[in-house]
C-alpha positions, 0 to 999 in steps of 0.5 A: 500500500505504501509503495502504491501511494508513492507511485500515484503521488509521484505522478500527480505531482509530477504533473502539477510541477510541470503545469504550475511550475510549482514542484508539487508541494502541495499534495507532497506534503499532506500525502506524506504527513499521513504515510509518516505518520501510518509508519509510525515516524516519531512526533518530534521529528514527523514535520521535518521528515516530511518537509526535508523528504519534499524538498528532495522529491522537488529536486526530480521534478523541479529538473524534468519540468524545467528541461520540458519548459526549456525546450519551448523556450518559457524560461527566463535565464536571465532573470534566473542568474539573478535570482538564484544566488540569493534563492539558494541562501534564502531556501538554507537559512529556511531550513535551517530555522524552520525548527525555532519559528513559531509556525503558526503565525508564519502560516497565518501570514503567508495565507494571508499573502496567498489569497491575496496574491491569488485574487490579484491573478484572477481580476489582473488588479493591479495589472502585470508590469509591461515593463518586465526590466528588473534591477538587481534589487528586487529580484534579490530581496525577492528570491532571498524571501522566495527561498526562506519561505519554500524552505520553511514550509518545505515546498518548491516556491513555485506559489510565491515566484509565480505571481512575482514573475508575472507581476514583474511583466513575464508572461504566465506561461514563461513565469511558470516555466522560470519558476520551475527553474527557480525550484532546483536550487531551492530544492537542492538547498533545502535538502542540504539544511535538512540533511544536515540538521537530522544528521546524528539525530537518534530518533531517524527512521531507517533508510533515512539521510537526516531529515530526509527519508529515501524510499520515499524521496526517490520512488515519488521523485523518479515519477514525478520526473516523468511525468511533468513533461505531460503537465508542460505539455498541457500548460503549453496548450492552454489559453494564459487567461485559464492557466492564469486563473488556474494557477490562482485557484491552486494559490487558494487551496494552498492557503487553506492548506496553510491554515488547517496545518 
């Protein structure tokens, strides 16, 4: 049973990564509180197993959707080289912290800002940049928030960077594809925090690096890297205005999520 669940949530999710550039957070998280919690993971470490265990599926597939994306030429390389430098310090420091916050004033912060983001996506208010030049300041100061935040909550960023690209100027589908991009070295970071503050902990399940729990991470990251090229397929052939409003409602129920956590 717990192998048939990482097959289905790795191929979910790897669809959703590649239609939302968003790295499959969303169901990740949830479907693996519940399996953790089934395998009988130990309270005190259950959130971070979970959260490190995201992070490293979200490197597969954050890598699949990006090279599919790549291919139809939705990616911002430019824009990536500015934000991932401080992405990948923001996305540390948030897992390293994520354990001395008080959680529940985070999520009620950041849903707050999602359903915002998210009804600003459906009525255009207030409309995209047409001016889609960026300084270095604020795509810095954006990729450091973008990255401490996808660490924390051990998702791939996609739900913050989406409506910061679009809102910058790119189109949806490009701001899409550049936020896959933005999601390996969020990924790839988080991991790392999250290897390394678990490492040595007693209470690790077996088969476990720190945080992180490797039957898991690798069954669902190996599906899901192949199939989010169908979700960029699909992604591709849609009107930007329904990717758009898609998009904002996925916003919607990951603040909800937010705040039953």
């Amino acid at each position: 049973m717990e192998i048939l669940l990482y097959f289905l949530l790795g191929t979910f999710s790897g669809v959703l990564a590649g239609l939302f550039g968003i790295g499959g957070g969303i169901i990740i998280i949830p479907t693996f509180f519940y399996i953790f919690a089934y395998l009988g993971f130990p309270e005190e470490i259950l959130s971070h197993m979970v959260l490190g265990s995201s992070l490293g599926v979200i490197v597969f597939s954050s890598i699949s959707s990006t090279f599919s994306h790549n291919t139809k030429g939705a990616v911002n390389w430019k824009l990536i080289r500015i934000v991932a430098p401080s992405i990948v310090i923001g996305s540390s420091l948030g897992g390293l912290t994520a354990g001395y916050i008080e959680s529940s004033t985070l999520q009620g912060l950041v849903s707050l800002f999602l359903v915002v983001a998210s009804i600003q996506l459906i009525f255009e208010f207030p409309p995209p940049s047409q001016n889609p030049k960026t300084n270095l300041a604020g795509p810095v100061i954006a990729g450091a928030g973008i990255g401490w935040l996808s660490g924390v909550f051990g998702i791939g960023g996609g739900i913050f960077s989406v409506p910061y690209f679009y809102h910058r100027g790119l189109k949806m589908m490009n701001a899409i594809g550049t936020s896959a991009a933005c999601g390996i070295p969020i990924a790839l970071a988080g991991s790392i925090s999250y290897i390394l503050i678990g490492y040595g902990n007693i209470n690790l399940p077996e088969n476990s690096i720190g945080y992180i729990y490797l039957p898991a991470t690798i069954i669902v990251g190996l599906m899901s890297s192949l199939t989010a090229k169908y979700g960029v397929n699909i992604a591709h052939r849609m009107k930007q205005k329904k990717l758009r409003i898609g998009f904002a409602f996925l916003v919607m129920i990951m603040a909800l999520n937010l705040l039953m956590r």
